[in-house]
N, C-alpha and C positions, 0 to 999 in steps of 0.2 A: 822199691824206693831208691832212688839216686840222689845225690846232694848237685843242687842244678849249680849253675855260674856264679859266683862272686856278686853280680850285680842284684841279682833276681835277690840273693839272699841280702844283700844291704839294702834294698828296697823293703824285702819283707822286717828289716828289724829296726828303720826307719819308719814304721806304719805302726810295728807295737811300740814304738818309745823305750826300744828296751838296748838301742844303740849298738856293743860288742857283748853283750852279756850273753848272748845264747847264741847257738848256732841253729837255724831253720833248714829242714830239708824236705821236698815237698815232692810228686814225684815228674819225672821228668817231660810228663806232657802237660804241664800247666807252666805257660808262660810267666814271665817276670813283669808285664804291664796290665797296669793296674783294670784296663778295657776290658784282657781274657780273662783276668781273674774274678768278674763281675759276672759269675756267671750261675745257674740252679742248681745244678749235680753236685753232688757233697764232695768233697776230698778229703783225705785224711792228710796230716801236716804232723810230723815228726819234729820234737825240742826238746837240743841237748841244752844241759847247760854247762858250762868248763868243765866241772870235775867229772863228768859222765865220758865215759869211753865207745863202749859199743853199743849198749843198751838207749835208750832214749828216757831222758827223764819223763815226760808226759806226750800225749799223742791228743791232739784236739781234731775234731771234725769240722769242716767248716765248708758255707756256701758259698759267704760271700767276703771281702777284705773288713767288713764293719767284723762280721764275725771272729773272724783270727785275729786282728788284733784287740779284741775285747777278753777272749778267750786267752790267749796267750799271756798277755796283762794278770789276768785273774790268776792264772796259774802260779805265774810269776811271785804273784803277790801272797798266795798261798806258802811261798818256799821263802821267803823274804821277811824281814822285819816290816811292824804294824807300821802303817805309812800316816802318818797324825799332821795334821794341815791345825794352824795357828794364823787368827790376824786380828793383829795388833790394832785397834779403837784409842788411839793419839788424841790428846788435845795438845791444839796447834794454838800455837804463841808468836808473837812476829818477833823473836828472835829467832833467827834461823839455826846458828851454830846449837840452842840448846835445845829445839826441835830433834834437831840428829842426832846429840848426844844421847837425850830420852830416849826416842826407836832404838837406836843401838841398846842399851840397859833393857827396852822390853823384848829387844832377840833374842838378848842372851837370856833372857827368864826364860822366852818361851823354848827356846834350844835346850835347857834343864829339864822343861817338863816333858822332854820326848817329842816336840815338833822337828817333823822332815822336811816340811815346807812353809815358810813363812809370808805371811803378805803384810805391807803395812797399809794405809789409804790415802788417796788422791791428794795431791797437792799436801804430802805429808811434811814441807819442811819450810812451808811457808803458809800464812795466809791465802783462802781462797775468792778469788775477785781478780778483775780486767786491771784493776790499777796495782795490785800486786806483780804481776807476773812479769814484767819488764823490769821491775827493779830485784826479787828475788832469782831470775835466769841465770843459768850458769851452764856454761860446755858441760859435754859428757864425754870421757870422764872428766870431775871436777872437782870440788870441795866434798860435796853433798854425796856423791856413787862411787867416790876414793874410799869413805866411811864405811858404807855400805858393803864394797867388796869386801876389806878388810873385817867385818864382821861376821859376813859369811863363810869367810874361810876359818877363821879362830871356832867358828863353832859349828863348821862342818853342815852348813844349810844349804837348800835350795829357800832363797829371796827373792821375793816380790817388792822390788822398791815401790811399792805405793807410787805416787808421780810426782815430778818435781819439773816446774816450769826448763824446756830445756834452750838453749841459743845456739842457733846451727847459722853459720852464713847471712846472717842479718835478721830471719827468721825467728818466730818463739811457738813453742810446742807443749803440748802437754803431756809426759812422757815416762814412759814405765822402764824401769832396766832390769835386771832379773841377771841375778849372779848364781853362778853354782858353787858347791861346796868348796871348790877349790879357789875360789875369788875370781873367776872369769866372767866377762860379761858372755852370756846366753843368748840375751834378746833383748832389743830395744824397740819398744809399740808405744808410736804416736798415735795419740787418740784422733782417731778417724771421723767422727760424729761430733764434729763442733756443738756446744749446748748452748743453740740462738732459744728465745721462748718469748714468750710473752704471755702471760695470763691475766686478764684486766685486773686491773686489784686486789692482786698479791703479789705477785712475782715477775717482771722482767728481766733477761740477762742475755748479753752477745759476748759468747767465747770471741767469734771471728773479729770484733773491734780488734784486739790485740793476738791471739791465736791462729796460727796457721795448721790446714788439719795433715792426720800423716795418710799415705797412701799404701800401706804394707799389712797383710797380717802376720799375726806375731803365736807363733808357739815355741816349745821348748819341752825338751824332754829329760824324764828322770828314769829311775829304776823301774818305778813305782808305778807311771802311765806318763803318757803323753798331754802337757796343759797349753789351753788359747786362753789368750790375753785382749781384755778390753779395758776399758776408762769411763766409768760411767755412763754418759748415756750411748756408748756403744752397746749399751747393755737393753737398749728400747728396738736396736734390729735383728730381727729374728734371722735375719740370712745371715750374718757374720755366725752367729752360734752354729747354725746347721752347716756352713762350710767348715767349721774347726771341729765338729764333727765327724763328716765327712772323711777329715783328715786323717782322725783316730783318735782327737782328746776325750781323756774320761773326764775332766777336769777344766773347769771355765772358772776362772779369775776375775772378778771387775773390782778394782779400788775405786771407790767413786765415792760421792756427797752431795746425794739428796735434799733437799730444803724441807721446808717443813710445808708445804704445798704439796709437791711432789711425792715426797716421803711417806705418809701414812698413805698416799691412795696407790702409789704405782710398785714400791719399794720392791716389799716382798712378792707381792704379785708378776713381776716379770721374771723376778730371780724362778720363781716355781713353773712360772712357764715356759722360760729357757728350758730349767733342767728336765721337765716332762716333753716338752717338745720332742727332746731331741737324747731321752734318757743317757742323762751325765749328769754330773756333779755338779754343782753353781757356788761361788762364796763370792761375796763381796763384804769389804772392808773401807770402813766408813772413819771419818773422824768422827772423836768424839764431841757432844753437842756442846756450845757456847753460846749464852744465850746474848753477851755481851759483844758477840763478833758483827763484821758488818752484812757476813751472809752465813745465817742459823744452820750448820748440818745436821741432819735425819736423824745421825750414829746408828741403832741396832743394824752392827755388822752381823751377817748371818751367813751358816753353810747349809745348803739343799740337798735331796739325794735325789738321785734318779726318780724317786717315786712321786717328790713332791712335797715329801716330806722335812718339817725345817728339824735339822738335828740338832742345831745350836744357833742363840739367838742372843745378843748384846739387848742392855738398855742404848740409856745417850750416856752415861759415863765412860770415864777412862778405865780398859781393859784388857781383856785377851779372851779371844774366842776362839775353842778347841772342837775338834770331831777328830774322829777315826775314819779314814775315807776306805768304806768295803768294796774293794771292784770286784769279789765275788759276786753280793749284792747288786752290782751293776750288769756283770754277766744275766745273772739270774731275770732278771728284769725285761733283759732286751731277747729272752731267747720265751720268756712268756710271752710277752705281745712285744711279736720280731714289727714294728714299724718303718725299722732301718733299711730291711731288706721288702720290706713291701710296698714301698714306694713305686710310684706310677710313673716311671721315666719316660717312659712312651708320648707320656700326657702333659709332665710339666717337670722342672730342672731348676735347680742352683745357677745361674752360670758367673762364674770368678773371671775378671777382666784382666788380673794379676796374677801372677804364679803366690 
């Protein structure tokens, strides 16, 4: 075994989400692009991590890139503190200043209870509707993601700002920020999938009247694995999930707000088939329900597991929804019915128009 180039290894520790925490060494006839590494013969991949000297902390086998870094993760997470995802079920009030104060109060609970990763829901600092979002808009950073940061760092989180209408260049977005423990913005994911619908008697609604959609996908990495970012109904296209897959996330995020249409038939049912699609974890984070609002949300925020399984399940009240995210469990999963590496490339492909 040889320790290849600098790049090869900050590629492979960009792919586990595990940033400068380990050192990878792999052996010297397997290149550093992601093409050679896609390949049937096993190799064995060597991981230190700091306090290891000459020894290797653990040695994983692997075929393909979905494998090492699912592998690697797991191990990771075996050597590491429980990784506990929390999100927050808001009821939203049209005062904005005391929307933010509340989320900030339910962090820090949920920061108490042992949450590493926090999400709040969509459109969590204002009312949700076409004729709200131009008058609740605000720059990022601004009012609303100054708080946020600030919260994340006093309590040492990875945050999922829920969304909050955002004003870029004349422009309005509907837009997630995501701080890490240290109060830095991570990622900002404009919701790509405007929510135009029309359901004859029940439900119409045009994001795009006043929304502009975003053109990027969004991840961000922790200790713990690597998480993709959507916005509600980014959560109805299967190819975004299978790209951020692809990528290496254990971990899919949608803050979003189902109606009460949509809600009982699609809700869970997409979250479960996300996560079995493409065996990963799903949560989304709802507001909580108001029957007196002028557009009724779902609420049951819920987290999924690879299997399909819901771990944890909100009513429509004001809460906090916890799980323990196992990516041994997820390991375990993908190496019983390997789907990720049996895919028919020969036959049919993802293809991403964007980096």
């Amino acid at each position: 075994m040889e320790e290849v180039a600098s790049s090869a290894e900050s590629l492979l520790q960009h792919l586990c989400g595990v940033g400068d925490l380990l050192t990878v060494r792999v052996p010297s006839s397997i290149s550093c692009s992601v093409g050679e590494m896609e390949r049937r013969e096993a190799i064995n991949i060597d991981v230190f991590l700091p306090e290891a000297e000459m020894k290797p902390s653990f040695r994983v086998t692997v075929e393909t890139l979905v494998d090492l870094h699912v592998l690697v993760s797991a191990q990771l997470f075996s050597l590491s503190s429980a990784f506990r995802l929390a999100l927050i079920q808001l009821h939203i009030s049209s005062i904005k200043s005391d929307n933010v104060a509340r989320a900030c109060s339910f962090i820090r609970e949920a920061a108490t209870q042992g949450a590493n990763v926090i999400s709040l829901p969509e459109c969590f600092n204002c009312p949700y509707g076409t004729k709200y979002f131009p008058e609740y808009a605000e720059k990022i950073p601004g009012d609303s993601t100054r708080k946020l940061s600030e919260v994340a760092k006093e309590c040492s989180v990875y945050l999922i700002g829920g969304s909050i209408p955002e004003e870029d260049s004349g422009k309005l977005y509907n837009t997630s920020a995501v701080f890490g423990p240290d109060g830095s913005l991570l990622v900002k994911h404009r919701k790509i999938h405007l929510f135009d619908i029309d359901v004859p008697g029940k439900i119409t609604f045009q994001e795009s009247k006043t929304l502009s959609p975003g053109d990027s996908f969004s991840t961000f990495d922790t200790p713990y694995c690597k998480v993709g970012l959507g916005i509600c109904y980014d959560i109805r296209f299967a190819e975004l999930a299978q790209i951020y897959a692809q990528r290496g996330c254990q971990l899919l995020v949608y803050p979003g707000a189902f109606n009460l249409t949509t809600g009982p038939a699609h809700w869970e049912l997409l979250q479960r088939g996300r996560a079995v699609d493409n065996q990963l974890y799903v949560a989304t984070a709802s507001p909580a329900r108001d029957d007196n609002a002028s557009y009724v949300a779902w609420g049951h925020s819920t987290i999924v597991n690879p299997w399909g399984e819901v771990l944890a399940k909100a009513g429509t009240e004001e809460t906090i929804v916890y799980s323990d995210i196992d990516l041994k469990k997820l390991a375990e999963i993908r190496q019983q019915i390997p789907i990720l590496r049996q895919k028919r490339s020969d036959l049919y492909a993802v293809e991403t128009k964007k980096p």
